[in-house]
N, C-alpha and C positions, 0 to 999 in steps of 0.2 A: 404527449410525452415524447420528448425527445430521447436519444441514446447512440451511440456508438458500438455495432456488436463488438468489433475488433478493436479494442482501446490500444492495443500495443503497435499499433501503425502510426498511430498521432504522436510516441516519441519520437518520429522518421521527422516528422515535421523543423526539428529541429535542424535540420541538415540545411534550409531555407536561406535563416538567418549567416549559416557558416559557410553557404557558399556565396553569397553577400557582401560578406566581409572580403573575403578570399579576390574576388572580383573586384573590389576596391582598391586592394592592395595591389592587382596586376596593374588596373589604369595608370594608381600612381606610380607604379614600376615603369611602364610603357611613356607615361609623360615625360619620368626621367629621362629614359633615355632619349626620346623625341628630341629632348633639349641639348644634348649631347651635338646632334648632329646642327643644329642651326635654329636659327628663330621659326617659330611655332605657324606665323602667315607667309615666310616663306615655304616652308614644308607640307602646307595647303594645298598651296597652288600648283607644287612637282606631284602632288598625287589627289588631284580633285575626285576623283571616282573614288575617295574612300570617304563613307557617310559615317559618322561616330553616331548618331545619333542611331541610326536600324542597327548600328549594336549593340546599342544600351538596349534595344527595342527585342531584338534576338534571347538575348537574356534576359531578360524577363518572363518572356515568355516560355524558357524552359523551365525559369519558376515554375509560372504558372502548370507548366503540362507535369513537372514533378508533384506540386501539391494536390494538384487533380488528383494523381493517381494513387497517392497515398491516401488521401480524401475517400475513394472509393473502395481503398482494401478495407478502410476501417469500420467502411459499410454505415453507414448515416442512415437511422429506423427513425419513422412515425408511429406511436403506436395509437393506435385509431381506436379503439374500445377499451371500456376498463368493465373486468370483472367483479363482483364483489363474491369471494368463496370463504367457508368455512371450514376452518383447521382446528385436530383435536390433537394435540401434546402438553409438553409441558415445558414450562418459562425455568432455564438454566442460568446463573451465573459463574463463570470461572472465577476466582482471586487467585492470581498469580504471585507469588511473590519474585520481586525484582532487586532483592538487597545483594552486596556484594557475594555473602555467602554464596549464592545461589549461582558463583561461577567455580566453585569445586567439583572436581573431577570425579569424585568415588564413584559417581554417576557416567558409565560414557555416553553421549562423548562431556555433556556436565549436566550437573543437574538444569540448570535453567533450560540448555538444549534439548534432552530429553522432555521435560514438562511439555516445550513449546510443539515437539513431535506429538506429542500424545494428542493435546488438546486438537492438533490438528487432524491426526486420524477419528478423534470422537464429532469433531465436527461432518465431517464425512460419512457417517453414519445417522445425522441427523436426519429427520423427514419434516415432519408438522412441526417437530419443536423450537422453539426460540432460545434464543443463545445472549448473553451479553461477557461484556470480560472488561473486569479490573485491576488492576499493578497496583504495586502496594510495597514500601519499604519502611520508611517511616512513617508514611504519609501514605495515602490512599486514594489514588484516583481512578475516574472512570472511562475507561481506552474505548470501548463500543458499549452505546444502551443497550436495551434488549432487542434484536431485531431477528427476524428471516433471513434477513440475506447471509446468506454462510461464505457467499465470497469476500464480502464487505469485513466478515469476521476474521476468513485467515488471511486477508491484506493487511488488517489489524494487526494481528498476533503476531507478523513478520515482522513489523516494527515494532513489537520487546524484546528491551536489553537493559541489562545491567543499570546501565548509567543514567535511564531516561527517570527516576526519581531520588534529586541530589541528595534527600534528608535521609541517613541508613538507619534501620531497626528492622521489625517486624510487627507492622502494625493491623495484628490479624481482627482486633476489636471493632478496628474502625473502618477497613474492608468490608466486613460481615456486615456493618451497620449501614454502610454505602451500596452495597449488593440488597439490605430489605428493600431502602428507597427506590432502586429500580423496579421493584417488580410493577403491575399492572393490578388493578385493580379484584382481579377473578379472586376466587376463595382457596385454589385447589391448583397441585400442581406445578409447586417452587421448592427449588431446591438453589443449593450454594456449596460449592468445590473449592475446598481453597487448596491449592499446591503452593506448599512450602517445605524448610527444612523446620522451622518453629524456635528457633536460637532468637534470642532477644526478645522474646514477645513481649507483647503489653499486658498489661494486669486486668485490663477488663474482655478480655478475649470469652471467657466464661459467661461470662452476663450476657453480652451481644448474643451468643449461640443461642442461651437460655430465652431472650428475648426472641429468638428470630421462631424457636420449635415453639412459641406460645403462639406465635404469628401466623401456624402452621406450616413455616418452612423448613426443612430438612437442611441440616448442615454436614456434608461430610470434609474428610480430612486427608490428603494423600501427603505421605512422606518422603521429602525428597531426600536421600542421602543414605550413608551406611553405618551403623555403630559407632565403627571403629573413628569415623568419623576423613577427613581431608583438609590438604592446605588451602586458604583463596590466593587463587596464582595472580600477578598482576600483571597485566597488556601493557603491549606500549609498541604500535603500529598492527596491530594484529599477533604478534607473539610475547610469549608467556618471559616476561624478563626478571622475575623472582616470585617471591610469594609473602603473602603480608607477615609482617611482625610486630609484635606488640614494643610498649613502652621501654621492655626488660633487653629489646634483641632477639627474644625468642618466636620460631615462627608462630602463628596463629592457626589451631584445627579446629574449623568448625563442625560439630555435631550434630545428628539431628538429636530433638527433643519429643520424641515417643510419646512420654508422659501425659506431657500436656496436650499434643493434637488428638490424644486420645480423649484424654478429658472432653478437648470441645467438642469432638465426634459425639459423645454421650450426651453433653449435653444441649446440644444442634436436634438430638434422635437419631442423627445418622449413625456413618461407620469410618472406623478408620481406616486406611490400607496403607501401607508401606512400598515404597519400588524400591524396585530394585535393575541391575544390570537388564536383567532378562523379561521384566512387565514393570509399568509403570503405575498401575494400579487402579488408572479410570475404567477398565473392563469392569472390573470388580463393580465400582461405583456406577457409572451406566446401566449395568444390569437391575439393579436397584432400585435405580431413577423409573427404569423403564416398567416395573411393577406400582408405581403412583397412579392417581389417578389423573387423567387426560383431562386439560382444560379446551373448552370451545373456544374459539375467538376469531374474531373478523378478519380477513385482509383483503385487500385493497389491488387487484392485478392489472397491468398494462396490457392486452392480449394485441394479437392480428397486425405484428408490427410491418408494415413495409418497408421495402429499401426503397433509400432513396442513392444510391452506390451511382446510379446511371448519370446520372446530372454531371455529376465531378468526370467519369469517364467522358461525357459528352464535352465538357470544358476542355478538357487534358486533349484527347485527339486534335479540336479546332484551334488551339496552342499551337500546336505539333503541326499542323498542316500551315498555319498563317506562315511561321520559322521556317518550314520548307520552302517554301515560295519567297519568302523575303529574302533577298539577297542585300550583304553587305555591301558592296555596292554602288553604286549610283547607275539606274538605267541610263545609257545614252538614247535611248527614243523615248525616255521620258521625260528628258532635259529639254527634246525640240520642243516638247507643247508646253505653252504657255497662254497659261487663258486671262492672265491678266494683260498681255500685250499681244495683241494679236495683230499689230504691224509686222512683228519681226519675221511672223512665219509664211507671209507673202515674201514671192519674191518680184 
């Protein structure tokens, strides 16, 4: 198993390509001008001690002793053994809702933001347990399976927004339906969170829960938003340049729908919770989870990784020393020997 501890040093790598370019662009700067002064084998010959080539040679090699050394921050691991351990939690899915609604503010700093904080503090708190997360607007799809890796999870959940499902509704039916198929195979130990405002929902949102607490999974419900309800503001470069309106000219406030997430809460077996400004309601929900019973299950570890960091250092330094010692250039006592004509160096 290969890996990188320090993944955030390999976007440095990009700097490669841009000094690259940058360099190209002085040559044909420097060519220009070249030509400015006279023809190109006359301007040889008034400065023969200058080699083009150990300076294309030069740079590269500061390439090279640059991507060594980022190569090496980013730490390059072998993992030499694998474990196999066993873990006792239980298999979560998130259903996020990502419909426009879910960018009204009655929430600070908006509901979708807040959700996206929360789920991330509840991942943070995870141990044994497995996690997956779905977006869901009209349409329902599956952002992470169920996995362990909880970093893998909130690099996920940073890419939810609003826009990333075109078709809008609330299609909390077909989330819950998409959230049973991921689980695993264990009997015990699944549950399903869906965070939404519940506006627009689908007609079969009911059934699914009912199907899923027959399946023995637990369905709860967090609500995002406030009675009284809020406008969805519209973006346009990052700030808010009105806010939707309907067919009539009138702006549009979206509500949550209490009613109904309570409904599915009951008939999931779970519970409902409401957020608000001050909790957003997974506490509640976690606590809950965390009274279930714990499923066993296998995984699969990398242990005893080594570094391999030294290699690219050891590249990067012998770079760096060849560049020192090459001079741009031309040796005159290297010019005398010539081992393909060794008349000329008798005299």
């Amino acid at each position: 198993m290969f890996r990188f501890e320090h993944t955030i040093f390999l976007n440095l790598l990009l700097l490669l390509p841009v000094m690259l370019v940058l360099y190209l662009l002085y040559l044909r700067w420097k060519s220009g001008v070249a030509r400015t002064f006279g023809d190109r084998e006359v301007i040889k010959q008034l400065m023969p001690d200058i080699s083009q080539f150990r300076s294309h040679l030069k740079f590269t090699l500061i390439l090279i002793t640059l991507g060594g050394v980022l190569l090496a921050l980013a730490n390059p691991q072998v993992g030499s053994k694998i474990e196999k351990a066993q873990r006792k939690g239980v298999d979560l899915v998130v259903a996020l809702d990502v419909s426009n609604s879910m960018l009204a503010q009655d929430i600070q700093p908006s509901r979708i933001e807040r959700a996206r904080q929360s789920i991330a503090r509840l991942i943070d708190e995870l141990e044994n347990d497995r996690i997956g997360l779905i977006v869901f607007a009209g349409k329902a799809y599956t952002q992470l399976p169920i996995t362990t890796d909880y970093s893998a999870a909130k690099m996920m959940l940073s890419t939810v927004r609003p826009d990333m499902v075109p078709v809008q509704g609330t299609a909390i039916g077909q989330a819950i339906d998409m959230a049973m198929a991921s689980f695993k195979d264990e009997k015990s130990g699944k549950a399903i969170i869906v965070i939404t405002d519940g506006e627009n929902h689908d007609e079969d949102a009911l059934e699914k829960a009912a199907d899923a607490a027959d399946a023995g999974i637990k369905v709860y419900t967090i609500g995002m938003g406030l009675s009284e309800g809020a406008p969805i503001p519209i973006y346009k470069d990052g700030e808010i340049v009105g806010f939707k309106k309907d067919q009539s000219g009138s702006t549009v406030i979206t509500r949550l729908d209490e009613t109904m997430l309570t409904k599915i809460a009951e008939a999931g077996n779970g519970i409902y919770v409401r957020a608000s400004n001050t909790q957003a309601g997974l506490r509640k929900v976690f606590d809950e989870i965390s009274k279930m019973e714990k499923t066993t299950f296998d995984t699969m570890n990398f242990s005893d990784y080594e570094d391999r960091f030294q290699y690219f250092i050891g590249l990067a330094l012998l770079a760096m020393l060849i560049n020192f010692l090459l001079n741009e250039r031309r040796s005159k006592w290297a010019d005398k020997i010539s081992l393909f004509h060794p008349a000329k160096n008798q005299k």
